[in-house]
C-alpha positions in Angstrom: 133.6 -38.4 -226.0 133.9 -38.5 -222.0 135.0 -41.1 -219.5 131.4 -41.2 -217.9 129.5 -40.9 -221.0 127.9 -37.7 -218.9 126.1 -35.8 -221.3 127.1 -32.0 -220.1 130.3 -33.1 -219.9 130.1 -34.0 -224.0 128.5 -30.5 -224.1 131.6 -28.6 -223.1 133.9 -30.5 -225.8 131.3 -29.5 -228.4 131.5 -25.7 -227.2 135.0 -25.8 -227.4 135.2 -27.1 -230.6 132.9 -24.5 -232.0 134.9 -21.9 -230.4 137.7 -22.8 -232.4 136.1 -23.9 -235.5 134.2 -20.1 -235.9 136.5 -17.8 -233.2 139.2 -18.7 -234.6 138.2 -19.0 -238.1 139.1 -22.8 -238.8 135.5 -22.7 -241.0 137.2 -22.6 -244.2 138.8 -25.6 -246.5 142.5 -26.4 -246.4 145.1 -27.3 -248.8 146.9 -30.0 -246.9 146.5 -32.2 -243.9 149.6 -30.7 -242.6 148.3 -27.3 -243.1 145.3 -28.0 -241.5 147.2 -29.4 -238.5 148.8 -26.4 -238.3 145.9 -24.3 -237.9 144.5 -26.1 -235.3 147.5 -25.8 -233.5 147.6 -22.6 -233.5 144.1 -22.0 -232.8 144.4 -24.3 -229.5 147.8 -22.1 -228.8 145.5 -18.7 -229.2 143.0 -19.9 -227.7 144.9 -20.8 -224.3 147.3 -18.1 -224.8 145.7 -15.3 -226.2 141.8 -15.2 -225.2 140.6 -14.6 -221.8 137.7 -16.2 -220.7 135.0 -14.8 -217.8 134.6 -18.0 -216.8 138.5 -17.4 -215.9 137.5 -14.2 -214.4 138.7 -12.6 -217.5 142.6 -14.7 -217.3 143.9 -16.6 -220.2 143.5 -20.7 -219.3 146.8 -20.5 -219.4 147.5 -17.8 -216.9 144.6 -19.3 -214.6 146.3 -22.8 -214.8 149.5 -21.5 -213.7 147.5 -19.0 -210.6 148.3 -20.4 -207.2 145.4 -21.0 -205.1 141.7 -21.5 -206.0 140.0 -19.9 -209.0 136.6 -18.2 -208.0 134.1 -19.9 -210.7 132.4 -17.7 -212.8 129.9 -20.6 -213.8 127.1 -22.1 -212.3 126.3 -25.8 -211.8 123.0 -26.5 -212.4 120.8 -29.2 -210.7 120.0 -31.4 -213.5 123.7 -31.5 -214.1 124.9 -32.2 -210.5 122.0 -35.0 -210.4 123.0 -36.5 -213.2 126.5 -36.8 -211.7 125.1 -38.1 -208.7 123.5 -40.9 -210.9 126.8 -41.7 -212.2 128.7 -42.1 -209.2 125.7 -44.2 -207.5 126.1 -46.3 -210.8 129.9 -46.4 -210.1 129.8 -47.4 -206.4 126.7 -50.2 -207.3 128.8 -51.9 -209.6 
């Protein structure tokens, strides 16, 4: 699911896709395709609308995408992660 098959990165989609599936209750069975569509898009709208994050510093994503300037992170990179980047963009630049 990522551009540089990097693991954590794949980790973050899957948290986001729980977060939608059981915050926003799209756990349950739906009729149609169509209404099913629906609720995802409208989950995703909530979601980046309605729900501030802390990682945000307690904005929406969508008012923290609009901010001007730079966003304090609220997260932490760890090393495993950053040396696994590393070995990605040494792999990138070898070949």
């Amino acid at each position: 699911m990522t551009e540089q098959g990097d693991p954590y990165e794949n980790a973050l989609a899957e948290r986001v896709n729980r977060t939608i599936k059981e915050d926003m209750l799209l756990n349950r069975g739906f009729v149609t395709y169509a209404a099913a569509e629906e609720g995802v898009q409208r989950a995703i709208e909530n979601y980046n609308q309605l729900r501030p994050h802390r990682s945000c510093d307690y904005y929406t994503p969508d008012q923290a995408h609009r901010m001007q300037g730079e966003l304090i992170k609220k997260w932490r990179v760890t090393k495993r992660r950053q040396a696994a980047k590393m070995r990605s963009i040494d792999s990138m630049s070898a070949a």
